[in-house]
N, C-alpha and C positions, 0 to 999 in steps of 0.2 A: 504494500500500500504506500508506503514511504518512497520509494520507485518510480509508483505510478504523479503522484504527488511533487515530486521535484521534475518530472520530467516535462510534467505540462506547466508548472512556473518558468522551465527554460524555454517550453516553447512562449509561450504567453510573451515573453521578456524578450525572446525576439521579433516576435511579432509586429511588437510596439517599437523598437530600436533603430534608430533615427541610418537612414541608407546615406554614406556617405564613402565606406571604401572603394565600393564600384567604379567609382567617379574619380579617379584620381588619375593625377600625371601620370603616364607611363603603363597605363592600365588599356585594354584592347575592348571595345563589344564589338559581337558578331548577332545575326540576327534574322528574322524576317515578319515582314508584314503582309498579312492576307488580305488583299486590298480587293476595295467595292464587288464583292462577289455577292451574286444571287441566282435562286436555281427557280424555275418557272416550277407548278406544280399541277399545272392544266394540261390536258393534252394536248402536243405539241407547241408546248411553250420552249423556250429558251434555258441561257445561263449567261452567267458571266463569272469569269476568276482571272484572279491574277498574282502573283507573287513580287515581291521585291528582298531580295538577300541584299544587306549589306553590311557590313563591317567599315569600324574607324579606329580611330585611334586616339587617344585622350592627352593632346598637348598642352595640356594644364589643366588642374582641377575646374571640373564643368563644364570643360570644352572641350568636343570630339570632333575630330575631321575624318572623311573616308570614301567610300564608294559607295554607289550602290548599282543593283540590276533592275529592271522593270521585265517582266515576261507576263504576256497576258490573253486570255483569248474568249472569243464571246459569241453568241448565237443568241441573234433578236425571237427566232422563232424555229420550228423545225424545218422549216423547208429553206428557209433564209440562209444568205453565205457567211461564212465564219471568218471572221475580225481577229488580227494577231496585232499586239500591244508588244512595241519592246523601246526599251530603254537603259543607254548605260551616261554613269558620271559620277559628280562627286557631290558629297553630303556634307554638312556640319551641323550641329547639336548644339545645345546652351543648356544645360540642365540647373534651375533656379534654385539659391539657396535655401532652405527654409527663414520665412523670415523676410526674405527678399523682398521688398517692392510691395509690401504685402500681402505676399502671397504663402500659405501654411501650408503642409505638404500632409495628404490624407495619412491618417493614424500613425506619423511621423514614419513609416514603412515604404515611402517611396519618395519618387520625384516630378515636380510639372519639368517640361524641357518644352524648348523651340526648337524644330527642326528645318531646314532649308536644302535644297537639291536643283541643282544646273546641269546639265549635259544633252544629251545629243539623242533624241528618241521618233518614234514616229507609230502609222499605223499600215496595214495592209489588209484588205479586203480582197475577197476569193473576186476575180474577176470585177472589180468594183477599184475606188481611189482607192490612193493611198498617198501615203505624206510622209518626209523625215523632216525634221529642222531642230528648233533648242528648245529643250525638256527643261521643265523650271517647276516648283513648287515651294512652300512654308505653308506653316500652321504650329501649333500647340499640340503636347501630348503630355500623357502622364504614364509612367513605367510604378509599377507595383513592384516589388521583390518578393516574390514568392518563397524564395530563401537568398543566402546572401550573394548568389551569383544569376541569380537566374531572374526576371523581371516579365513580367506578362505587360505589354502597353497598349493604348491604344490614343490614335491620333487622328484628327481630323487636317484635313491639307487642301488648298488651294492648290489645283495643279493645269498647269497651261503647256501649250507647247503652238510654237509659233511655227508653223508647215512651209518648208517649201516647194511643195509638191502641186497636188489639183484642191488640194484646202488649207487656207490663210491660220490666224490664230483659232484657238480653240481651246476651251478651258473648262473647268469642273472643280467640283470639292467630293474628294471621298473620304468615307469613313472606315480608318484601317485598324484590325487586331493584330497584334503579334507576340513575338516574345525576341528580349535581346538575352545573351548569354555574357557577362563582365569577368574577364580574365585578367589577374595581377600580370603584368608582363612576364615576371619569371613562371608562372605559370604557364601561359603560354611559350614560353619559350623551352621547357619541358615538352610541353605536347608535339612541338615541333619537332625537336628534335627526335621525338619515338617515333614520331612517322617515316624517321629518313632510314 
């Protein structure tokens, strides 16, 4: 009983524990977001999904710069042609202090952050346009820690992309879930190494 009783005050006490090592100089997230996906549930309706992988890297406390991918693909309806989303570039992050601007960070167990992304993306339609030009978005997010490495988020983003193809600008806001994974450098730099 004494067992069970310390063990849930350790968890309890993490729970509550203000997320701050993740976040530091020299520390890596990797990650992804399952962005504006929905699945038709009529018959012969549609879908839509898409993924985004990125990883950064944390060149000063709260600040991550990095990559990311966009991969994505969509069907208006069943008999309609299938739409391919891709996009690559770079990313940076702002993740807010608690306290900040005043802004308190839920049950002191995570963090708000700004995110921003530029690079070079476009779309392609089966037999239909298609466009590349410059991928761009921001918006706010908030990352949970699930435990001390691992973060469930989720973000809302203004995201545009200026075409130079058969269509001009073109922009949206979606609503993304994901999860980032936060590695100490030497940790990382462990797992690297076991890979070679």
């Amino acid at each position: 009983m004494k067992k069970l009783i310390f063990g849930a005050a350790v968890l309890v006490t993490g729970l509550f524990s203000t997320a701050n090592a993740q976040i530091q100089e020299g520390n890596w997230m990797v990650g992804s977001s399952l962005v504006t996906s929905n699945f038709g549930l009529n018959t012969g309706a549609g879908y839509s999904i898409a993924l985004q992988p990125k990883a950064a890297y944390f060149i000063k406390d709260n600040v991550a710069l990095g990559a990311y991918v966009d991969l994505g693909i969509s069907k208006a309806t069943k008999g309609s042609p299938t739409a391919f989303d891709y996009g690559v570039g770079a990313l940076g992050r702002y993740f807010i202090s608690p306290g900040e601007a005043g802004v308190d960070n839920l049950l002191n167990h995570g963090r708000w952050f700004f995110e921003g992304n530029v690079g070079v993306g476009g779309y392609s339609v089966e037999n239909g346009p298609s466009t590349t030009g410059l991928d761009f978005g921001v918006g706010p997010g908030y990352s949970y820690f699930i435990t001390p490495n691992i973060g469930v988020e989720g973000l809302v983003k203004y995201k545009g992309r200026a075409g130079f193809g058969s269509e001009g600008l073109n922009s949206n806001i979606t609503f993304n879930v994901g999860f980032s994974i936060y590695l100490p450098s030497g940790q990382a730099k462990r797992i690297a190494n076991e890979a070679k």
